[in-house]
VEXDREN-2710 file (C-alpha; in Angstrom, 1 decimal):
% VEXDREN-2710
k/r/px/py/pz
1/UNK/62.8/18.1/188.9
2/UNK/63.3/15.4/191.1
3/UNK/59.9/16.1/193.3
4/UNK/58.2/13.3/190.4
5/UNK/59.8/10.7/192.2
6/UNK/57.2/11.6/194.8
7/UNK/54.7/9.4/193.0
8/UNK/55.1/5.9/193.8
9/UNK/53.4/5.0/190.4
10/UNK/55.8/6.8/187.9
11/UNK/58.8/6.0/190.5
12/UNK/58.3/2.6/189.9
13/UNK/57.9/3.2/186.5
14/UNK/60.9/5.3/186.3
15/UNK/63.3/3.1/188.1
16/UNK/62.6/0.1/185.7
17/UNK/62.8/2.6/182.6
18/UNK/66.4/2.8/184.1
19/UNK/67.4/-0.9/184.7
20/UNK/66.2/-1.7/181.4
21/UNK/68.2/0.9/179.6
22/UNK/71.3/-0.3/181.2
23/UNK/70.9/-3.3/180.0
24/UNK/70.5/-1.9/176.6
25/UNK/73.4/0.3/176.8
26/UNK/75.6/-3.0/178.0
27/UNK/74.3/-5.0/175.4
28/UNK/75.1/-1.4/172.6
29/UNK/79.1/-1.8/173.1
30/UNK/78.9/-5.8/173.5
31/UNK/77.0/-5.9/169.8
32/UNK/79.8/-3.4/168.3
33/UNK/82.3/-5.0/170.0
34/UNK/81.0/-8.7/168.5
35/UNK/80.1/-7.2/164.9
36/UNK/84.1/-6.0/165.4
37/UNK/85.1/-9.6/165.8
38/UNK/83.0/-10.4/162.9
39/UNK/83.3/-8.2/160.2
40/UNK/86.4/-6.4/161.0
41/UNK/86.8/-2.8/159.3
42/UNK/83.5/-3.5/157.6
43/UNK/82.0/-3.5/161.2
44/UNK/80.1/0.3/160.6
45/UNK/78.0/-1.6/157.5
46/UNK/77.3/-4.9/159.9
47/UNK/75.8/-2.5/162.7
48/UNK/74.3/-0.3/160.1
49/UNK/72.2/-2.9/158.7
50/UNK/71.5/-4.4/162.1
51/UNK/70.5/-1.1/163.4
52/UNK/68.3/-0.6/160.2
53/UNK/66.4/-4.1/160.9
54/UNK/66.3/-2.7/164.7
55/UNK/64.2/0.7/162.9
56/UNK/62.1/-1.8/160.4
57/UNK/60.8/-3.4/163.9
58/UNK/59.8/-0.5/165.6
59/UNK/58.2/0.9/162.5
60/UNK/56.3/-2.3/161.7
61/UNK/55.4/-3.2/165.8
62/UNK/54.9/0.1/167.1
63/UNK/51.4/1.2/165.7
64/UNK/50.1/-2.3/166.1
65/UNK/51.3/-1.8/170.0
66/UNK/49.5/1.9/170.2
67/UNK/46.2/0.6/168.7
68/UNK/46.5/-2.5/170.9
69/UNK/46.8/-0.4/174.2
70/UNK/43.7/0.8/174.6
71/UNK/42.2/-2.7/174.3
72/UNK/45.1/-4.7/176.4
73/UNK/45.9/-3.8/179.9
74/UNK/49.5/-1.8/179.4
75/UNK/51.1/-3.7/182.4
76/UNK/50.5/-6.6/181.1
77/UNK/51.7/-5.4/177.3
78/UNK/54.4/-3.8/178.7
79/UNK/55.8/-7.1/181.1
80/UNK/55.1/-9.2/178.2
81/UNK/57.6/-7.0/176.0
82/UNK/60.1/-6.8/178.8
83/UNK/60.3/-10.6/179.1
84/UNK/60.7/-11.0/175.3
85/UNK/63.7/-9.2/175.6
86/UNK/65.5/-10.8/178.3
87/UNK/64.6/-14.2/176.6
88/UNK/65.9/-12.8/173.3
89/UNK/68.9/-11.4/175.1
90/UNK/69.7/-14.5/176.9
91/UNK/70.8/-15.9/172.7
92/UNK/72.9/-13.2/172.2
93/UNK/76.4/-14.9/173.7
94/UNK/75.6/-17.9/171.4
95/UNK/75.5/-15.6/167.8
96/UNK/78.6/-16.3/165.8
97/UNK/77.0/-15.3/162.5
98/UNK/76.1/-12.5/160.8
99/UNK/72.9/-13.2/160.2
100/UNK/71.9/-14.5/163.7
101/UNK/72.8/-10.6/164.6
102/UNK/70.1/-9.3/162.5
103/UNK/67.7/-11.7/163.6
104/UNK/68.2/-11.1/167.2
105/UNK/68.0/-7.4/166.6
106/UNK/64.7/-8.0/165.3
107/UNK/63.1/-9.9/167.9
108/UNK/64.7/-7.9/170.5
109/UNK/63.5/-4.5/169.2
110/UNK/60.2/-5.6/168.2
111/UNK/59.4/-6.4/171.8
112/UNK/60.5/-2.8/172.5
113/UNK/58.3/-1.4/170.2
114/UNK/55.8/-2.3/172.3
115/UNK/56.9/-1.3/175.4
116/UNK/58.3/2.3/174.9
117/UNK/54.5/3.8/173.3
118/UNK/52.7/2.2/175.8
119/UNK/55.4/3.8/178.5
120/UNK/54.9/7.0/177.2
121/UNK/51.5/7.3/176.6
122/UNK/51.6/6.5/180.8
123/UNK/53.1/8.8/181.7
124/UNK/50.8/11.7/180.7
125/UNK/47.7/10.2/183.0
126/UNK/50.4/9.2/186.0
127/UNK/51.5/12.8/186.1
128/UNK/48.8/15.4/184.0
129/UNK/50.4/18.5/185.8
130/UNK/52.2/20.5/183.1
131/UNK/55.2/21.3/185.4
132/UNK/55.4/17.8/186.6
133/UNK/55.1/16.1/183.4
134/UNK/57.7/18.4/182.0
135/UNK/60.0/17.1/184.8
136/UNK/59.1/13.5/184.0
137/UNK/60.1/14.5/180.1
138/UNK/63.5/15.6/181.1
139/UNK/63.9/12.3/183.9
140/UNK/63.2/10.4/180.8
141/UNK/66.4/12.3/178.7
142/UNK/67.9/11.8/182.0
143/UNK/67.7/8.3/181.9
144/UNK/68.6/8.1/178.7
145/UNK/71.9/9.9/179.3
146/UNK/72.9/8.1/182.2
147/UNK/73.0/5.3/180.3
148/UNK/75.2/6.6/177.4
149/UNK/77.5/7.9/179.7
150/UNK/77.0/4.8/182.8
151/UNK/76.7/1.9/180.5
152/UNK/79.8/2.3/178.4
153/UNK/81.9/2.8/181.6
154/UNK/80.3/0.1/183.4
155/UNK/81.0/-1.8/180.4
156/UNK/84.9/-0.9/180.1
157/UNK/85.3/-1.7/184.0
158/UNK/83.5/-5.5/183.0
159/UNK/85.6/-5.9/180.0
160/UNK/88.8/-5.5/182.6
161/UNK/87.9/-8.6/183.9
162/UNK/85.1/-10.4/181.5
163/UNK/84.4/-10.8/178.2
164/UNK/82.0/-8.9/176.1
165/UNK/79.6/-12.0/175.9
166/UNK/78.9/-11.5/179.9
167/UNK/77.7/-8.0/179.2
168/UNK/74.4/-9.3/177.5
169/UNK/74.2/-11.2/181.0
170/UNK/73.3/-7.5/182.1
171/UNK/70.9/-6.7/179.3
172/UNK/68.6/-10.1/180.4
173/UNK/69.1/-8.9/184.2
174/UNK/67.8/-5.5/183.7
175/UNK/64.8/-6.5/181.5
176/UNK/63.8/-9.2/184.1
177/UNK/64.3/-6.2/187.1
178/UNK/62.3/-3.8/184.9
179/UNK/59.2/-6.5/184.0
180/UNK/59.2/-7.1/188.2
181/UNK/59.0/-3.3/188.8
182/UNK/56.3/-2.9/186.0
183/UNK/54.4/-5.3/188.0
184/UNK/54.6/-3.4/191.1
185/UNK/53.2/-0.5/190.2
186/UNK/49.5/1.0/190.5
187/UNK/48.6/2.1/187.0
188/UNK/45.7/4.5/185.9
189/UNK/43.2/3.0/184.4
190/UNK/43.0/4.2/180.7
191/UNK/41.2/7.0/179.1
192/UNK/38.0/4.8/177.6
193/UNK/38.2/4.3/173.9
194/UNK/34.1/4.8/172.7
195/UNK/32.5/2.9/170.5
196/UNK/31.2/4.2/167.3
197/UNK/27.3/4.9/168.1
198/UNK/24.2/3.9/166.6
199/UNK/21.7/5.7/164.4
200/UNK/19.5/8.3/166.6
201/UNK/15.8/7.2/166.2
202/UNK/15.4/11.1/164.0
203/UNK/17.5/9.2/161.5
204/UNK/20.5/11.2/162.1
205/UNK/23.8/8.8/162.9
206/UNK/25.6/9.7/165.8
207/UNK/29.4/10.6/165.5
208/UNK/32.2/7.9/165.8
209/UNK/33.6/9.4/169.1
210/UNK/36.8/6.8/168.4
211/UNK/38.2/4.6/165.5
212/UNK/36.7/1.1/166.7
213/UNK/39.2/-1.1/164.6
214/UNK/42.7/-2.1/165.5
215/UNK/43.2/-0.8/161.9
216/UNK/41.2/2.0/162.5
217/UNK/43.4/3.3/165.1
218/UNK/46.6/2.3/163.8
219/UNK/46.0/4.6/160.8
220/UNK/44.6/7.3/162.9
221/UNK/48.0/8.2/164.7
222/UNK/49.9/9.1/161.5
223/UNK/47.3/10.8/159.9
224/UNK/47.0/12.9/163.0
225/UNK/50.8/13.4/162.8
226/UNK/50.3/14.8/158.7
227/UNK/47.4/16.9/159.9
228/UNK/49.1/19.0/162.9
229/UNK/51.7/21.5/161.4
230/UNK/53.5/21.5/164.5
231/UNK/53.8/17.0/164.8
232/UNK/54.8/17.6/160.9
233/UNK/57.9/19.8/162.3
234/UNK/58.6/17.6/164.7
235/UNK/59.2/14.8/162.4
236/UNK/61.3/16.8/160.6
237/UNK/63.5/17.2/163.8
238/UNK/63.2/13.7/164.1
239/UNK/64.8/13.5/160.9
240/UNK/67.6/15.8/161.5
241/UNK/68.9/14.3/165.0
242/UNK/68.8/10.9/163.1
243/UNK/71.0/12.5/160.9
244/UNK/73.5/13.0/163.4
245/UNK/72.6/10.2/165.9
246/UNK/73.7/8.1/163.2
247/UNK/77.1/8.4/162.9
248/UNK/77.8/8.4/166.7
249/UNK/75.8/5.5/167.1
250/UNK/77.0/3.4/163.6
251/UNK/80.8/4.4/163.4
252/UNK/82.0/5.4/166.8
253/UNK/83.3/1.6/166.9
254/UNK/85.2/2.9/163.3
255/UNK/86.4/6.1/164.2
256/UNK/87.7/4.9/167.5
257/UNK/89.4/1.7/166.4
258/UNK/90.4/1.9/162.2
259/UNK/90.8/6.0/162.5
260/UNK/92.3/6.5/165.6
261/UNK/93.6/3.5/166.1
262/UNK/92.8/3.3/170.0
263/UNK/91.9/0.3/172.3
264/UNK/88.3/-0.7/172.7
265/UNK/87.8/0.4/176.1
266/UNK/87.9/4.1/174.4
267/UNK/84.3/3.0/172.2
268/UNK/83.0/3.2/175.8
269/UNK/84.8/6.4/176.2
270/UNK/83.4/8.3/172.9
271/UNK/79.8/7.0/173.3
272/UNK/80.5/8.7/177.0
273/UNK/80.7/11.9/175.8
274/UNK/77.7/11.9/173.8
275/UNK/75.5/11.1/176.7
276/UNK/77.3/13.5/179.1
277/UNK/76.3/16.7/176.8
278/UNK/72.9/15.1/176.3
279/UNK/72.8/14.8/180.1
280/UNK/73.8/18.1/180.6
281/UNK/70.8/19.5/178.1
282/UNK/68.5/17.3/180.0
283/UNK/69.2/19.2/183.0
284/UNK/68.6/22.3/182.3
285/UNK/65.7/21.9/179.8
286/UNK/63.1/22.4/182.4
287/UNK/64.4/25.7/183.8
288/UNK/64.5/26.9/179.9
289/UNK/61.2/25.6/179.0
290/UNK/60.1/27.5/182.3
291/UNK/60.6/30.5/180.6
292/UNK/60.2/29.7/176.5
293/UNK/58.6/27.9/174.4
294/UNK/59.1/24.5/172.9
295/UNK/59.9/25.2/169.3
296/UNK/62.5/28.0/171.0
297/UNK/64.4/26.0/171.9
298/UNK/63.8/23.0/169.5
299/UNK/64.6/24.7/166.3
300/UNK/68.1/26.2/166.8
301/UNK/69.1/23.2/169.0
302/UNK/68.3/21.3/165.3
303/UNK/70.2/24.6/163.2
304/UNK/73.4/23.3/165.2
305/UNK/73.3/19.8/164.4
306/UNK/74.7/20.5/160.9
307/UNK/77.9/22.4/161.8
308/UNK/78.8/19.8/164.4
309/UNK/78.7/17.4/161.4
310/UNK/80.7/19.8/159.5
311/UNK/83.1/20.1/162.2
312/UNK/83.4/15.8/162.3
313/UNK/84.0/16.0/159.0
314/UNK/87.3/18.2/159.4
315/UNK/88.4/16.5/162.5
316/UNK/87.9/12.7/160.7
317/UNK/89.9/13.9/157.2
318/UNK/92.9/15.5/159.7
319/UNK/95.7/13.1/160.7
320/UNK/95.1/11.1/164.2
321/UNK/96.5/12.9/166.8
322/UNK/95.5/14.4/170.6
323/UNK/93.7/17.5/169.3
324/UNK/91.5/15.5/166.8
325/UNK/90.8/12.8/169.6
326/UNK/89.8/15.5/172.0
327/UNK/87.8/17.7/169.1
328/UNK/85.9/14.4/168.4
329/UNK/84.5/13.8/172.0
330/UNK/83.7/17.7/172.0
331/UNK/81.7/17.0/168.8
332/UNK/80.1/13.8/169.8
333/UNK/79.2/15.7/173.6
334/UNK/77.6/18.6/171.4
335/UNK/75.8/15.9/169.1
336/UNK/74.5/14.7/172.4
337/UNK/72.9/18.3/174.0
338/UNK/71.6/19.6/170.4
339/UNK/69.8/16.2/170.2
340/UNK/68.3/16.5/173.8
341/UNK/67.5/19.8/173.4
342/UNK/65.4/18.4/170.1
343/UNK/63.9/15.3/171.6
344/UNK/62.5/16.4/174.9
345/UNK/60.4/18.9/174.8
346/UNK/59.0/16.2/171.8
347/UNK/56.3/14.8/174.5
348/UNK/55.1/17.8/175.1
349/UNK/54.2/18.7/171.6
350/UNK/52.6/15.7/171.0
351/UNK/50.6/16.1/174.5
352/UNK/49.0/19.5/173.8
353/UNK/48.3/18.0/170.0
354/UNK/45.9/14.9/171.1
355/UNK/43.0/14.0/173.3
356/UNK/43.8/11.5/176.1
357/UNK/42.3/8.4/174.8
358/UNK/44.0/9.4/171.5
359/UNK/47.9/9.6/173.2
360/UNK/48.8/5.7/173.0
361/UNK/47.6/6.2/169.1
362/UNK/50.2/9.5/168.8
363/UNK/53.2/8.1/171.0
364/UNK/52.8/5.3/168.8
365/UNK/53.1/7.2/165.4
366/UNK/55.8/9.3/166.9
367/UNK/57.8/5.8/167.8
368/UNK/57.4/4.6/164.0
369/UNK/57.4/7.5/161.9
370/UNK/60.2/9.0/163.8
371/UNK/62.1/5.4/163.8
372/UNK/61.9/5.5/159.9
373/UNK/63.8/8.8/160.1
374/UNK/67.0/6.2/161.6
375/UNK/65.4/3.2/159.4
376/UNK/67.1/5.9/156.7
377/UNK/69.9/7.6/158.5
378/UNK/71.6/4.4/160.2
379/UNK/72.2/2.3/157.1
380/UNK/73.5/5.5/155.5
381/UNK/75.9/6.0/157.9
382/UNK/77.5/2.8/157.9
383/UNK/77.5/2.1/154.4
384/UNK/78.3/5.1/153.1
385/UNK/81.2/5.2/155.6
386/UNK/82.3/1.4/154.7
387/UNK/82.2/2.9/150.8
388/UNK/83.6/6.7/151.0
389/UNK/84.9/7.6/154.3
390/UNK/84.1/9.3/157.3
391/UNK/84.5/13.1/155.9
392/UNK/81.8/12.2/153.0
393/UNK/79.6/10.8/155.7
394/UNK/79.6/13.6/157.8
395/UNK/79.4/16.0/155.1
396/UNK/76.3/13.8/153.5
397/UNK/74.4/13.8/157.1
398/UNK/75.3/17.3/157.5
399/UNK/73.1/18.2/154.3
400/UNK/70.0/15.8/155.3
401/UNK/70.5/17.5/158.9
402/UNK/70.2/20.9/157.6
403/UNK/67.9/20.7/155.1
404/UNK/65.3/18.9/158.0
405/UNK/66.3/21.8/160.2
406/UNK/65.2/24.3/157.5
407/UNK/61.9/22.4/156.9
408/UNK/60.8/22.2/160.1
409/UNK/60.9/25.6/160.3
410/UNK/59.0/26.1/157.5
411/UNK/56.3/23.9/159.0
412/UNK/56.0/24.8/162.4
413/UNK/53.9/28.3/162.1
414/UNK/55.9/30.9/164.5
415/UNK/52.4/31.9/166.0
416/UNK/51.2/28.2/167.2
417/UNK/48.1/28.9/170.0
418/UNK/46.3/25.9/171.2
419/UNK/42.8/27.4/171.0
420/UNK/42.1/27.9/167.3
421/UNK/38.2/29.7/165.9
422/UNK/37.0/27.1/163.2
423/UNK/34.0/26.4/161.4
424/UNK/31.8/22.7/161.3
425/UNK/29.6/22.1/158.3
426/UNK/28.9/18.4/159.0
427/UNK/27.8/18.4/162.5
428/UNK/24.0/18.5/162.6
429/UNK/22.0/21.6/164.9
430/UNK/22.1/20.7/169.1
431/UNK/25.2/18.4/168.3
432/UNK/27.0/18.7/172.1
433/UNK/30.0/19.7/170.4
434/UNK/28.3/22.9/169.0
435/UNK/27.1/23.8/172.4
436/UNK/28.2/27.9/173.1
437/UNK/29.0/28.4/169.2
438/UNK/26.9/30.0/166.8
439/UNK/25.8/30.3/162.9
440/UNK/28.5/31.8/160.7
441/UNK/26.7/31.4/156.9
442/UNK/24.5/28.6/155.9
443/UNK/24.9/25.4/157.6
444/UNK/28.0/26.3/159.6
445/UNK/28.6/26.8/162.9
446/UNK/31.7/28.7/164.4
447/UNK/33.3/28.6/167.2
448/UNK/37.0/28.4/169.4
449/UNK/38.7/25.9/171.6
450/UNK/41.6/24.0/172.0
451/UNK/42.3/22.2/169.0
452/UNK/43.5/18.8/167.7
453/UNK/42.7/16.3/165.4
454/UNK/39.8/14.1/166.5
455/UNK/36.2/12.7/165.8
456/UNK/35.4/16.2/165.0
457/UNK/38.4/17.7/163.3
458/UNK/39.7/16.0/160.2
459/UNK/41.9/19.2/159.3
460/UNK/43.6/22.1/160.0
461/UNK/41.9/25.1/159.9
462/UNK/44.5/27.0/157.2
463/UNK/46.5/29.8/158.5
464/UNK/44.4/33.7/158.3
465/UNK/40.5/32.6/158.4
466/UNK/39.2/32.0/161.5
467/UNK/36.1/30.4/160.1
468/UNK/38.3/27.3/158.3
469/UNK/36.5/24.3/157.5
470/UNK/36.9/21.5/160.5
471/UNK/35.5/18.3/158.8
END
């Protein structure tokens, strides 16, 4: 796995995904810890709302930013977001109001939004070997772990000697680091985004090879996310690790401090756990995916998260005591592989499911529409725990977790080939695309190929005809 960091390019790339996130992850605990101070017991519905503004920003930014990428040179998009954030971060010691929360949340996450697609949709074209960019995948959940589990300890060890304002000294540091390391790197020139074309001097208008419009392509990533069965699944995955990232990442700071009644350096401690059993999915995905396929391994992983939930429920309506403590950061470390085992094989899907000048557009619509699965999940979690408990919460999110499970199940066809046999009723006679198929009934043409929505495909072709309509 590690071979990647061969490539200079995706090394550099790599190493400033890293700083940045451990900036994030210092600035995670400093924000509970400072809603704490603020609101008290009620601290679950502060950071449940501030999280949900944090959602609203990547939902709102994040298709602008994919339709922009193809038009803006990404090291320059993606510098310019990293130096938003350590600006924005740089306020956070100075916030001694609710409010000022939420608004720092959104500017901070908005300039995220438009980093993280145009990262992703990278990463493809710095490393378009299937092996190596399923290593890359599991770096990224790699990274990500590392910082659950290396943030909040490098954050307890700080707050032995600092206090939590100086943590968001970290966040600026590590966005400034990662904007210098974007800069260094040598990245591939973009997949060219065509032009729609003229009208042919027979009289016949040529195809639009690509949406032209900003607009254009913004809408073109979610409706190529509605049109693939297997992109529909995987936002119903989406929706059912939400469900139980929630409450780790909206009441930990509860649990640990109003339930259990344990210091703060134990937060650190519990959102630990969580990244060590998503590090230790991350690991071994790539041996596992090796050998099965993605929705294999994506669809149980998603069947577990809602008796974890059950299990939280039990442990948080038991008395505090040593066994509930330790059943908890079992059940938060479980929370943590089920979700990784969901999440990264995700870029993969969405790889074999769009054309390369069409992948900024799709990691885009994955950011958002998979965002407004937490836009949901987070404020649920925190309110409903402020207003019924912890059991109720957990039971609640257990339901939405299972019953997203259950649907993407339902929507992910068990036999998923990449080359499906269509039909093309629109496309006039010697169109290039028809080249090697041939007439199937009057004014159709059939023929096979690896398939995803595009210029040419506006649908599915439904399960059981190999001659389904492709307009």
């Amino acid at each position: 796995m590690l071979s990647v960091l061969r490539n200079r390019t995706y090394r550099h790339l790599f190493t400033a995904q890293v700083v940045a996130l451990v900036g994030t992850g210092l600035a995670t605990v400093a924000l509970a810890l400072l809603a704490y101070d603020l609101a008290g017991a009620d601290a679950g519905a502060v950071l449940g709302t501030a999280l949900a503004i944090k959602m609203v920003a990547y939902v709102a930014i994040a298709p602008l930013a994919g339709a922009l990428a193809g038009r803006v040179p990404r090291r320059a998009l993606m510098v310019a977001a990293d130096l938003i954030r350590a600006g924005t971060a740089l306020a956070l010691p100075f916030v001694d109001q609710v409010w000022q929360i939420y608004l720092t949340v959104f500017l901070l996450q908005a300039a995220s939004a438009a980093f993280t697609p145009t990262f992703q949709a990278t990463i493809p074209q710095v490393l378009p070997a299937e092996r190596d960019y399923t290593s890359a995948l599991s770096m990224s959940r790699l990274a990500y772990d590392l910082e659950s589990l290396f943030s909040p300890a490098l954050a307890a060890l700080l707050l032995t000697a600092v206090s939590y304002d100086w943590l968001f000294a970290g966040t600026t540091l590590g966005f400034l680091a990662s904007a210098a390391l974007v800069v260094s790197a040598v990245l591939p020139k973009a997949p060219p985004v065509e032009r729609a074309a003229g009208v042919h001097s027979a009289g016949v208008r040529a195809p639009v090879e690509r949406a032209a419009g900003v607009r254009a392509r913004m809408v073109f990533g979610s409706r190529l996310f509605l049109a693939t069965p297997r992109l529909r699944a995987l936002l119903a995955l989406d929706l059912a690790v939400a469900a139980a990232g929630a409450i780790v990442f909206v009441d930990t700071v509860v649990v640990v401090r109003e339930h259990f009644h344990r210091p703060a350096g134990d937060v650190s401690l519990a959102l630990g756990a969580y990244g060590a059993g998503s590090m230790a999915a991350a690991l071994l995905l790539p041996r596992v995916l090796a050998r099965v396929g993605d929705r294999a391994v994506m669809l149980p992983a998603a069947l577990a998260l809602p008796a974890v939930l059950a299990a939280v429920a039990a442990v948080t309506a038991a008395p505090p005591s040593g066994w509930t403590w330790s059943a908890l950061l079992a059940a938060w470390a479980l929370v943590g592989a089920a979700g990784a085992a969901v999440l990264t094989p995700g870029g993969r899907v969405i790889r074999r499911s769009a054309a390369g000048a069409d992948l900024p557009a799709a990691f885009a619509a994955q950011f958002s529409l998979s965002h407004s699965c937490w836009l949901l999940t987070y404020p649920l979690a925190g309110w409903l725990a402020a207003a019924a408990g912890l059991p109720v919460t957990a039971l609640t999110l257990g339901v939405l977790a299972l019953a997203a499970a259950v649907g993407a199940i339902a929507l992910w066809p068990r036999r998923d080939p990449d080359a499906l046999r269509h039909e093309h009723t629109d496309l006039p006679p010697g169109h290039p695309h028809l080249t090697g198929a041939h007439p199937s009934r009057a004014g159709a043409w059939s023929h096979g190929h690896h398939y995803v929505i595009d210029e040419h495909h506006h649908a599915w072709p439904r399960a059981g005809r190999t001659g389904a309509a492709a307009r």
